[in-house]
N, C-alpha and C positions, 0 to 999 in steps of 0.2 A: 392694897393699891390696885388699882386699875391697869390692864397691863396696854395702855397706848403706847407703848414704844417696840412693843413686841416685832419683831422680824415676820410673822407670821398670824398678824392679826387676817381679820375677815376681811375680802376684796371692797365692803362698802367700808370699814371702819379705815382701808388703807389710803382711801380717797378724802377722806377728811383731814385736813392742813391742822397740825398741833400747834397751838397760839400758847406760848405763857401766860400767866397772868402780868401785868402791869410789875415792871421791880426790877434793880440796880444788877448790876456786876459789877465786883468789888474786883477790882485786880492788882495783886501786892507783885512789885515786880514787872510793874506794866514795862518797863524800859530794856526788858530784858528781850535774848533772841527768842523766847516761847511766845510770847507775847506778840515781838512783833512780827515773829514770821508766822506763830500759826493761829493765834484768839485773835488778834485783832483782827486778821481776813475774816478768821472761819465769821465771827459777828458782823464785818458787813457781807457776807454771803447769805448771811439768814435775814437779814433786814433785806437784800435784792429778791429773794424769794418770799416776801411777804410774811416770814415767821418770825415777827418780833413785833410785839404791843406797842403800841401808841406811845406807851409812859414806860417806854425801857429808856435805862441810863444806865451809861458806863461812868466807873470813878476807878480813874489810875491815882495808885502809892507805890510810891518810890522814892527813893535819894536824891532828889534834884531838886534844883532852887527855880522852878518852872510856875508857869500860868499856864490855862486854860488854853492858853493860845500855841503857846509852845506843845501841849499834848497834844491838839486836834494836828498839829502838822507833822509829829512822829506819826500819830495814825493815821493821817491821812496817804503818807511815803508805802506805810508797812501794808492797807490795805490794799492802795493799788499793785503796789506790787507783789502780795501773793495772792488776791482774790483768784476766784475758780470760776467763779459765774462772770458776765460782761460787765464791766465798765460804765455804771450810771452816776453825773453828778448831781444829779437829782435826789436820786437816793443817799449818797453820800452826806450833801449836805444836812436832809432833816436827820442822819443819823449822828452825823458832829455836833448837830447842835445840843447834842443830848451829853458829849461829853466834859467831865470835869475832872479835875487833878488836884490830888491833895499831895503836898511833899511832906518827908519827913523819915526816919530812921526809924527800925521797928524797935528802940528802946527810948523813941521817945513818945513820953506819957500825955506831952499837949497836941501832937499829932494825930494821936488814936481821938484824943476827944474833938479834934476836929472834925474828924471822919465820922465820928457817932453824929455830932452836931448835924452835917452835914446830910446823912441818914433820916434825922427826923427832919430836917427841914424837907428834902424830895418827897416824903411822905404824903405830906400835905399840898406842895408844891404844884406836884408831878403824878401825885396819887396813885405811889406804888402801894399802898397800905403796907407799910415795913416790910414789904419782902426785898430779901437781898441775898445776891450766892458770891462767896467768901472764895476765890480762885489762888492758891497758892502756885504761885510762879516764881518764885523763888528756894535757895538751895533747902536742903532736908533740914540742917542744921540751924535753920532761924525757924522753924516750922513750933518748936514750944514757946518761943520769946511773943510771937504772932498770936498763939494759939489764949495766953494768956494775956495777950493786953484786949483780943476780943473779949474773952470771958471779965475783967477789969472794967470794960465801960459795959460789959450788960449788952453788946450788938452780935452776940450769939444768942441771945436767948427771944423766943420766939413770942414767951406770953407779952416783955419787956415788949417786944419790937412791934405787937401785933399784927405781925404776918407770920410768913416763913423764914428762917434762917438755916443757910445750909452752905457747906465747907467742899471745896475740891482739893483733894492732897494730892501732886502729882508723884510719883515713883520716883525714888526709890523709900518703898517705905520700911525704913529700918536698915541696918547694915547684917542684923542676923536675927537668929528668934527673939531674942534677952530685946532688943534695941526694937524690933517691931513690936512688942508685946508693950512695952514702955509706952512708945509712940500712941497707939490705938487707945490704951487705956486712957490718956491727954487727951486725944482728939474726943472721945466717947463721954470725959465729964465735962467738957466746955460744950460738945454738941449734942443733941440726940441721936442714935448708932441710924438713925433712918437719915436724917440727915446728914449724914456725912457721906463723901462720895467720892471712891480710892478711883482715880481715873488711869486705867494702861489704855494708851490710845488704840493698840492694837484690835482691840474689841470692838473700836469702831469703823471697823475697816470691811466694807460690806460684802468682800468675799471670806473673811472670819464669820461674819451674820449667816453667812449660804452654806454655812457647815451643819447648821442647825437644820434649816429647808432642805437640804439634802438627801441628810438622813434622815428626817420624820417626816415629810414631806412625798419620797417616794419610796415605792415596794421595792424598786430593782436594787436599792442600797442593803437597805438594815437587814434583811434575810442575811448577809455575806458580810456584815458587818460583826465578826469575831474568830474566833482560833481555831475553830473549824476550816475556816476558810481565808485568813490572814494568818499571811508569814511574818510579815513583820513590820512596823510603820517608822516611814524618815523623814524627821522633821529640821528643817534646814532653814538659817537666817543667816546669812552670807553678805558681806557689806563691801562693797571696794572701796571704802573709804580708809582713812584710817580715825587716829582718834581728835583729829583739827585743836580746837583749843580747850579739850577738857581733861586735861592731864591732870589738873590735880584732882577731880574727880574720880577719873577713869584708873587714872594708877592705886587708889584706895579703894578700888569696888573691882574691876578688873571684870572680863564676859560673863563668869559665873554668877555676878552681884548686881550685874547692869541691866542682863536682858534674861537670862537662863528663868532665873525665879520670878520672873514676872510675863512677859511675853511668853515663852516657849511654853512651860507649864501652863499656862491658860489655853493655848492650841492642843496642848497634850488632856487637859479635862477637856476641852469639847469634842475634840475625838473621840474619848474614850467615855464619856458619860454616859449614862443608860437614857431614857425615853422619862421625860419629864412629865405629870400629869396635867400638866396647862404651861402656858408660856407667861405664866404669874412670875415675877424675878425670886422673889423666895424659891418659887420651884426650881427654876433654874442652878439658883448657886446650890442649895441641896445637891444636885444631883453632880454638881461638877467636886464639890467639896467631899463626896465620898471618892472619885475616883483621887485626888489628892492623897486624901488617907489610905488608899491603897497603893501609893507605889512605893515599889521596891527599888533598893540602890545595888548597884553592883558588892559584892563578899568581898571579892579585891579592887579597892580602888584604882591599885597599881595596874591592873590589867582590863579592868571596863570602863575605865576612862580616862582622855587623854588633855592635856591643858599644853597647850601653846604658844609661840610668842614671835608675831613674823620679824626677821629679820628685810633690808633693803632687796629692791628687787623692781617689774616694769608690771604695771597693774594699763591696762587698755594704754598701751602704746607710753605709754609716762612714768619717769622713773620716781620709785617711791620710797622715802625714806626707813631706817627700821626703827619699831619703836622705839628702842633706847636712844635712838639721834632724834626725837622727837622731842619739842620744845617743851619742859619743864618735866621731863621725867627723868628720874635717878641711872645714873650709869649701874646700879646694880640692882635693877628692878627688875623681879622675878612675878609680877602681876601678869596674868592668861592677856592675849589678846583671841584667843580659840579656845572650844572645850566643845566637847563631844564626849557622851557620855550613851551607856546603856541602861536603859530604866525598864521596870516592867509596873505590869498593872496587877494585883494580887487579888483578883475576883474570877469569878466563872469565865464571865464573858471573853479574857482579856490573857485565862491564865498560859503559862507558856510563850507569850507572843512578845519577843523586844520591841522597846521604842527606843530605837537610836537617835539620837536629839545632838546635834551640832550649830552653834554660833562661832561666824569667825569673821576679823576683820582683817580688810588688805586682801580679799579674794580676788577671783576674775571677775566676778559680775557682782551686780546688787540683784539679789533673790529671795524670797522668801515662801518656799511651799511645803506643804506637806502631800506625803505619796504614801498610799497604802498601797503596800507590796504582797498581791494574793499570792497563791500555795500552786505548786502547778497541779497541773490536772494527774490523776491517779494512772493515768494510760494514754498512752499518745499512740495511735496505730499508723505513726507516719514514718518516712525515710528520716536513719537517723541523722544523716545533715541540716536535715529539717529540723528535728529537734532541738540540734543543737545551735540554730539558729531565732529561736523563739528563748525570749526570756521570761521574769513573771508578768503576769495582768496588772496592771497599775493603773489605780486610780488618782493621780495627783489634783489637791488643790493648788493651785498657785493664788498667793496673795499679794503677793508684788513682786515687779513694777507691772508686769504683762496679766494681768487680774482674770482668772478662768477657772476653767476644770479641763483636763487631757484623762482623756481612757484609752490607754495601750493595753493591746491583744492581738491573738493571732489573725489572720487573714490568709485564704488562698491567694495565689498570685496567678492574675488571666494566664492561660495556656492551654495546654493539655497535657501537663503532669499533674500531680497532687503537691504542689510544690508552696509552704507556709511561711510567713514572715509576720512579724511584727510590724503593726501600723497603729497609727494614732488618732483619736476624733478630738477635736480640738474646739472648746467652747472658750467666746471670749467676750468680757461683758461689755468694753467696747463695741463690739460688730453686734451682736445680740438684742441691744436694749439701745433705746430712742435718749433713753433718761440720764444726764452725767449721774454718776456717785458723788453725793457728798462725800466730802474730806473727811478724815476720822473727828477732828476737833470740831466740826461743825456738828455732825450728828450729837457728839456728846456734850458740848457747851447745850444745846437743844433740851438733853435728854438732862439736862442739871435743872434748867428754869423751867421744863414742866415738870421735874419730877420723877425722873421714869431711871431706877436702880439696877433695869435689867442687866447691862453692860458693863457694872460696876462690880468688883468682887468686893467682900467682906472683912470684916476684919480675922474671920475664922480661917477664909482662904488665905489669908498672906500668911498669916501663919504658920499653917499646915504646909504653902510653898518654903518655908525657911526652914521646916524640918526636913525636906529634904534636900537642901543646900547644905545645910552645918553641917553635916556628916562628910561631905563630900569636902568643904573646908578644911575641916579636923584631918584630913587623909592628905590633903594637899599640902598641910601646912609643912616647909622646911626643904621642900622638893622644888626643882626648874622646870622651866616649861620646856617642851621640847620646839626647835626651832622652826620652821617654814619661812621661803622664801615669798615678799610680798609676789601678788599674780596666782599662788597655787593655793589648792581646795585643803590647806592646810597640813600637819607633818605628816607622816609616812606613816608615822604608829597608828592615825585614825584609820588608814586603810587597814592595817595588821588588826585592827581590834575587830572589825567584821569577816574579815578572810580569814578567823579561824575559827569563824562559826561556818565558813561556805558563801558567804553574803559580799556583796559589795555594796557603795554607797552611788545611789542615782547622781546619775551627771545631770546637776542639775542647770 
């Protein structure tokens, strides 16, 4: 495959606008909040931007006893109010005119053949020439009931449909290794494995994408990217929220299951992957699917990593309830809402070097960045209050909400002593660049209908991320979380697990 989606195509191939070909999005689930707060925008952002074909059509399935007319006015509520780009009725309209709505339950069988029906008829119609991309928006748990009434009418099969046929699974895929292995094996005989497309949005988040530009991109990185010259890297997803209405999710998967094996680990392989021989997505997941296979879990789980569970407390000025007073969660529910764990990378490049890895919710702020923490320098020939007032070099990515890159180092300070402090350079892709970022769902709804796998992991990579979950599972099971009050950077042990290596965790 052609790598048009690449982050790092050539400056003429970056100016040419990627059009689909002519073809449906099938969306199961349309009425749900994925849907309408983030497919329905991100698709009318790419039709205001001119990237969408003439003969695209959207078809919402769901459980409602609905028309045509009734869908185009949820989508109409849901785009304007999350679009990113301005406000066109112009556009709007020739893109409603495109949309249609099939009702019905994913167990039922004249439903599905409606939808096929409906399939060949746009065919000819609207002249997608049977292409269609399959978006699951709906829970994990109806994902084989789906999976099998596609493969039942034949509208996964590609020769059947004569176009493309291709699937989006959103996360969480699987509850552990046994149940992901399950799942993919489903997904891979109803689709072809090229076609199918495990989407973590985080991937499409274009300061994730500048992790890659960074590092191969320039010389003053990758030299000092390794253990030689990295002390250690912290990767931090921090939410002020808490868990709003997905308790019964969130209480059967808990941080370790929600976002740990999925989000964090994919920043933890692109950090730590080696140099790809083209920006081909093969090459890509290769390279990120060895560093998977290489990390290591902490010997004692009991003391390199810590599982948490905020109690009540005042998060930016607002008092915040604790999870067990949270609507439909068990009074005696021992599910993480924090985990912070110690991982390492078992290769040359990487060996020796912790990756402290933290997700928690009910923080002070919403954050998400990763900091490489260098080594300090071998000789400091300065006054020792000086010294002791320089900390390490830090390289942080920040990926949300303030989207950049911060290089902290020493600095003289004007005078006339020799007097050093730590200072900041501050890159921010706001101020930087002319250009908004697309939304993560826009880039990758994009990156479904032309085709482009880069940003997609494998079914090899979720797997090898649930090997290193179950373990850590296995070590948790029968133990409590330790407690933190909503507002702080989580319990007390997460500091104690770095301060007894010498380390602390950036204030981030």
């Amino acid at each position: 495959m052609a790598d048009v989606g690449n982050p790092l195509r050539s400056a003429q191939d970056r100016r040419l606008p990627r059009i689909p070909e002519p073809c449906a999005l099938v969306i199961f689930g349309v009425t749900g909040d994925l849907s309408r707060k983030k497919l329905i925008p991100a698709v009318y952002d790419l039709a205001n931007r001119g990237l969408l074909p003439p003969g695209f059509v959207v078809l919402g399935f769901a459980r409602r006893d609905w028309g045509d007319g009734d869908f185009e006015s949820l989508a109409y509520e849901a785009a304007k109010k999350g679009a990113r780009t301005p406000w066109r009725e112009d556009v709007w309209q020739r893109l409603a005119s495109q949309f249609q709505f099939v009702p019905g339950s994913f167990d039922d069988d004249a439903a599905f053949d409606h939808l096929a029906a409906t399939l060949d008829d746009l065919r000819e119609r609207n002249g997608i020439a049977g292409n269609a991309a399959f978006y699951f928006s709906i829970p994990p748990a109806a994902f084989p009931l789906v999976l099998n009434q596609l493969n039942r009418t034949g509208m996964a099969d590609n020769a059947k449909s004569g176009g493309w046929r291709r699937v989006v699974v959103e996360k969480p895929f699987g509850n552990d290794l046994k149940t992901a292995k399950a799942l993919n094996q489903l997904v891979d005989e109803v689709f072809t494995p090229e076609d199918v497309f495990r989407i973590d949005h985080y991937l499409g988040k274009e300061t994730v994408q500048n992790i890659l530009a960074l590092r191969f991109a320039n010389s003053l990185f990758e030299p000092v990217w390794n253990s030689k010259y990295v002390d250690s890297v912290q990767i931090t997803m921090a939410e002020d929220v808490g868990i709003g209405t997905r308790a019964a999710f969130y209480d059967a998967a808990g941080a370790a299951r929600d976002v740990l094996q999925n989000h964090l680990l994919q920043l933890l392989a692109l950090v730590g992957m080696e140099e790809p021989t083209s920006f081909d997505p093969n090459e890509i997941r290769a390279e990120k699917l060895k560093v998977l296979k290489a990390i290591s879990i902490p010997d004692d789980i009991a003391t390199g990593t810590v599982r948490g569970q905020y109690l009540q407390g005042w998060v930016a000025g607002e008092r915040a309830v604790g999870y067990l007073e949270e609507k439909g969660v068990p009074d005696d529910s021992t599910t993480e809402t924090y985990v912070a764990v110690r991982l390492g990378i078992q290769n040359r490049r990487w060996a020796g070097v912790p990756f402290f890895v933290r997700v928690g919710k009910r923080m002070p702020r919403r954050v998400t960045e990763i900091a490489i923490m260098f080594k300090r320098a071998p000789h400091l020939p300065f006054d020792p209050a000086d010294v002791e007032m320089l900390g390490n070099n830090q390289l942080v990515i920040r990926v949300q909400p303030d989207e950049g890159v911060v290089l902290k180092f020493g600095s003289k300070v004007p005078g006339t002593t020799m007097e050093v402090r730590d200072i900041a350079m501050d890159f921010q892709y706001g101020e930087a660049f002319t250009e908004s970022s697309p939304e993560a769902y826009e880039r990758l709804v994009l990156d479904v209908l032309v085709g482009d796998r880069t940003l997609f992991p494998d079914a090899a990579e979720v797997e090898q991320s649930w090997r290193v979950i179950d373990p850590l599972e296995t070590g948790w099971a029968g133990t409590k979380p330790e407690r933190y009050r909503a507002g702080e950077w989580g319990p007390r042990a997460s500091d104690e697990m770095l301060a007894r290596e010498g380390r602390a965790w950036r204030r981030a």
